[in-house]
GUKOLMI-112810 format. One record per residue (C-alpha): chain; x, y, z negated. Coordinates in nm, 4 decimals, m for minus. Layout:
+--------+----------+----------+----------+
| cadena |       c1 |       c2 |       c3 |
+--------+----------+----------+----------+
|      A |        X |        Y |        Z |
...
+--------+----------+----------+----------+
***
This chain:
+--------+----------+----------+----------+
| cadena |       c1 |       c2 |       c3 |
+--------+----------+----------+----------+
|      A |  11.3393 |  10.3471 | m12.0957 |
|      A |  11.4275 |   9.9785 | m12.2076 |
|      A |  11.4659 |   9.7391 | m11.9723 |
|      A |  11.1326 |   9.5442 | m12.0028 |
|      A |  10.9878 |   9.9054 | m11.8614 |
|      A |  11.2222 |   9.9595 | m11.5931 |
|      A |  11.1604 |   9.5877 | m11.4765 |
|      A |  10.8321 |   9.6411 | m11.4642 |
|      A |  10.8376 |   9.9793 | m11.2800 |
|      A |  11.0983 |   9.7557 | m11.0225 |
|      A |  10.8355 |   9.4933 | m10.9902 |
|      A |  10.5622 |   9.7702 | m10.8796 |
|      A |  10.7982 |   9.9909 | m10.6683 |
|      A |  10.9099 |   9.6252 | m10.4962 |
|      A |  10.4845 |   9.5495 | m10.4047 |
|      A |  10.4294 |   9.8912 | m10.3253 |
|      A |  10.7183 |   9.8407 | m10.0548 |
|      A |  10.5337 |   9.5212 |  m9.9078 |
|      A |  10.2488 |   9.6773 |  m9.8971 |
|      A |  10.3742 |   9.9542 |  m9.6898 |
|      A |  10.5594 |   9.7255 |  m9.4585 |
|      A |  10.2546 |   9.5205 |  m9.3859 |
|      A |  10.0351 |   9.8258 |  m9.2989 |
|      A |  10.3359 |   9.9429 |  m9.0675 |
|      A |  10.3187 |   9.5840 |  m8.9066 |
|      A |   9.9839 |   9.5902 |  m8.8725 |
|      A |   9.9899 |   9.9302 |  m8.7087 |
|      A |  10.2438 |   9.8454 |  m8.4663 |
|      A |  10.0734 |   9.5241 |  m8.3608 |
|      A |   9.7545 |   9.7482 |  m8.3124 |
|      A |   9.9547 |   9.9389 |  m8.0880 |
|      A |  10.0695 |   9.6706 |  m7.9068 |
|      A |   9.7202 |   9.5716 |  m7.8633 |
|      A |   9.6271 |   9.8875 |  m7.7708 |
|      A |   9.8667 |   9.9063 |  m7.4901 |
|      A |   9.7670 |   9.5327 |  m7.3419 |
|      A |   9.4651 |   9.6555 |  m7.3141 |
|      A |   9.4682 |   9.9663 |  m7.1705 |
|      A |   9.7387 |   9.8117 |  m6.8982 |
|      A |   9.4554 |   9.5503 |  m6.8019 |
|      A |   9.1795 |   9.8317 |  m6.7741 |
|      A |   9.4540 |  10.0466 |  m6.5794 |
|      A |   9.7246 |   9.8319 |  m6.3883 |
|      A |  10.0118 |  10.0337 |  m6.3514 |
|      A |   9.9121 |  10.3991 |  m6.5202 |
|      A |  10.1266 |  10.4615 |  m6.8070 |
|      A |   9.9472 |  10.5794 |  m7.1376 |
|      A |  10.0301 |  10.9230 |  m7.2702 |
|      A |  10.1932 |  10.9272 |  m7.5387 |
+--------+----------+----------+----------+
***
């Protein structure tokens, strides 16, 4: 491969990254909503994990 190639393929492995790390973020901050509102629907119950 010559290195126009290989900077490409770095260039598309780099946004596939981002993109995985924002749907991980936006999972996790789902979760946290999630929890907020299950501990305001039941004060003090812990959800099951």
């Amino acid at each position: 491969m010559d290195n126009e190639r290989l900077l490409d393929r770095l260039d598309h492995l780099e946004r596939l990254v981002a993109e995985l790390i924002a749907e991980r973020d936006d999972r996790r901050r789902q979760s946290e909503d999630d929890d907020a509102v299950w501990n305001a629907a039941f004060p003090g119950q812990s959800q099951a994990s």
